[in-house]
N, C-alpha and C positions, 0 to 999 in steps of 0.2 A: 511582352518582353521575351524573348528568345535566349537560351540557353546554350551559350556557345561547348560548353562541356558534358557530357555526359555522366551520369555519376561513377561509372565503369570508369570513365579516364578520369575524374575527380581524384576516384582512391588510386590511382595508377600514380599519378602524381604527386599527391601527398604522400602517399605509403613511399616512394623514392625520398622524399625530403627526412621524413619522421625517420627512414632508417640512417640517410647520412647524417642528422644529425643526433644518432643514439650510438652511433659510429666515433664520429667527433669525442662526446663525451663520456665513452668508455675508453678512450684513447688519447685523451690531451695531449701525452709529453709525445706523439709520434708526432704531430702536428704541430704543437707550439712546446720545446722542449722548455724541461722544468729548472728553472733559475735555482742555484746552489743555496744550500743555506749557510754556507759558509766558505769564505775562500781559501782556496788553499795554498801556503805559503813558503816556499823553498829556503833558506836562509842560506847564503854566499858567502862562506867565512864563517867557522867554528870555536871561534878564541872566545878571552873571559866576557867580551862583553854580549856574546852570541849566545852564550848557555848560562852564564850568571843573570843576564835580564830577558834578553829575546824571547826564547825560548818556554821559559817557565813564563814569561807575562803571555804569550801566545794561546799556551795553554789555557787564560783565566779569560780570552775574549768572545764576546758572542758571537763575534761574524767572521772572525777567522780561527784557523788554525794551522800547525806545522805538519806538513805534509813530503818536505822533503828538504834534501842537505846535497851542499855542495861543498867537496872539501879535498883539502890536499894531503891530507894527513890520513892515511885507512887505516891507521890503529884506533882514532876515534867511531868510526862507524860502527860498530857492535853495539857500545853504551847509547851510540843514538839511537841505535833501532830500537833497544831495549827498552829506554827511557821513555820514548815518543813513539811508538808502536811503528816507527817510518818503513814502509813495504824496500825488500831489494830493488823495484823497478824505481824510487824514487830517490837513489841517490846516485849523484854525480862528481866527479871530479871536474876540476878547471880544462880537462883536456876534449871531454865528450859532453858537457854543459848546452851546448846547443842543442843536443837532442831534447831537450825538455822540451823542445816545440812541440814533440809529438806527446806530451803528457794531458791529457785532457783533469789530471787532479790538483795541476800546480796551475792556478791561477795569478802569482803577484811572486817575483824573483826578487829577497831580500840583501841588499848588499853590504857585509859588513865585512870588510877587506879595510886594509891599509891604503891610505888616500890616493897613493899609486897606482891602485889598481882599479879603483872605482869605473872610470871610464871605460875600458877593456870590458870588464865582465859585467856592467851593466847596460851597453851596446847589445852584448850577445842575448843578454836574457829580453830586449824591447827586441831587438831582428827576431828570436825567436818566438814574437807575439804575447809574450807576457807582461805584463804592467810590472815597472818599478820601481821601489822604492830602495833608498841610497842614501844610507847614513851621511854626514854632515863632515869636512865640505864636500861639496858635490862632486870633483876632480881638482886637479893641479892647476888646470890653466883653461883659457877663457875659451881656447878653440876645442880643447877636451869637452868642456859643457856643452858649449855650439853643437858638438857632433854628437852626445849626445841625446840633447833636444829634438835633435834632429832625427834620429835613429827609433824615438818614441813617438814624433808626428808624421814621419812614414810607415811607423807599424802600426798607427792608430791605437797605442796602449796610454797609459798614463805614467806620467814621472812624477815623484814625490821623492821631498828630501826632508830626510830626519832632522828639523831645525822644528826645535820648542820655541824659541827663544821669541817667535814673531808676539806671541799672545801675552807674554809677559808684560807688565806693568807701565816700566821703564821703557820697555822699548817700544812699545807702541807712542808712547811719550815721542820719542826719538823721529820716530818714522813720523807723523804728524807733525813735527819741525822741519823736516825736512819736504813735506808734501805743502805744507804753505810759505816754506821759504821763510821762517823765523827767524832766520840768523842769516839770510842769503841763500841764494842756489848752490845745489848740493853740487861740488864738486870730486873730480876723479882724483 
């Protein structure tokens, strides 16, 4: 049996292999960058319900945290930065909000505005490539949703809407009457 290699081209060979792969794994995140250990999360609207609960419950979670603010109010922004450590590059007003695209630390745009505006500024944060989430109801009207859903399966992010209420007791109750037609088909 004949020996198509030489041991000269043997170690020529492998010593390339053993160094790209000593290469590889002194280097992981150049090659497969390193997944967050927590996401980071902008909140849209600074009112009671944003610093009374958002905000302080944000803080007690293992996989996110508050990373940055969007708001219309700059007398508030100092106590935020203060409070929540938020860098100057991470906060926004409603007028330059879309720049957050370029924010590689804000991962998920929280929206907690008055019903009227949901649509608006949670369009801008999915066009701007961040996933959504969108306190409850989701907009005004049925084409406001439509273009939203819409605006989150062309940027390939995800939309979520701050409703508890699905897991509750009763209403799974509800929905289960309504998914076997216990009383009839659900009507509009």
């Amino acid at each position: 049996m004949s020996n198509r290699y030489s041991r000269k081209d043997f170690f020529k060979k492998t010593g390339s292999l053993i160094a790209g792969a000593s290469l590889v794994a002194g280097f992981p995140n150049i090659i497969i960058p390193r997944k967050k250990d927590k996401l980071g999360v902008a909140l849209v609207g600074l009112g009671s319900y944003a610093s009374g609960l958002l905000a302080p419950g944000l803080q007690m979670t293992q996989h996110c945290e508050l990373k940055g603010i969007v708001t219309g109010s700059p007398h508030k922004i100092p106590r935020w930065q203060e409070r929540y450590g938020i860098a100057d590059g991470n906060v926004y007003n409603y007028q330059n909000m879309h720049e957050v695209a370029n924010n590689d630390e804000i991962d998920v745009i929280y929206i907690v505005l008055p019903t009227g505006l949901h649509a608006k500024y949670a369009i801008i944060g999915a066009e701007a490539g961040k996933h959504v989430w969108c306190e409850k109801p989701m907009t005004k009207t049925v084409d406001d949703c439509q273009a939203l859903i819409n605006a989150a399966n062309k940027s390939k992010v995800q939309l979520t809407i701050g409703y508890r209420m699905q897991h509750e007791p009763n209403t799974q109750t509800i929905i289960k009457y309504g998914k076997e037609k216990t009383y009839g088909a659900v009507k509009e």
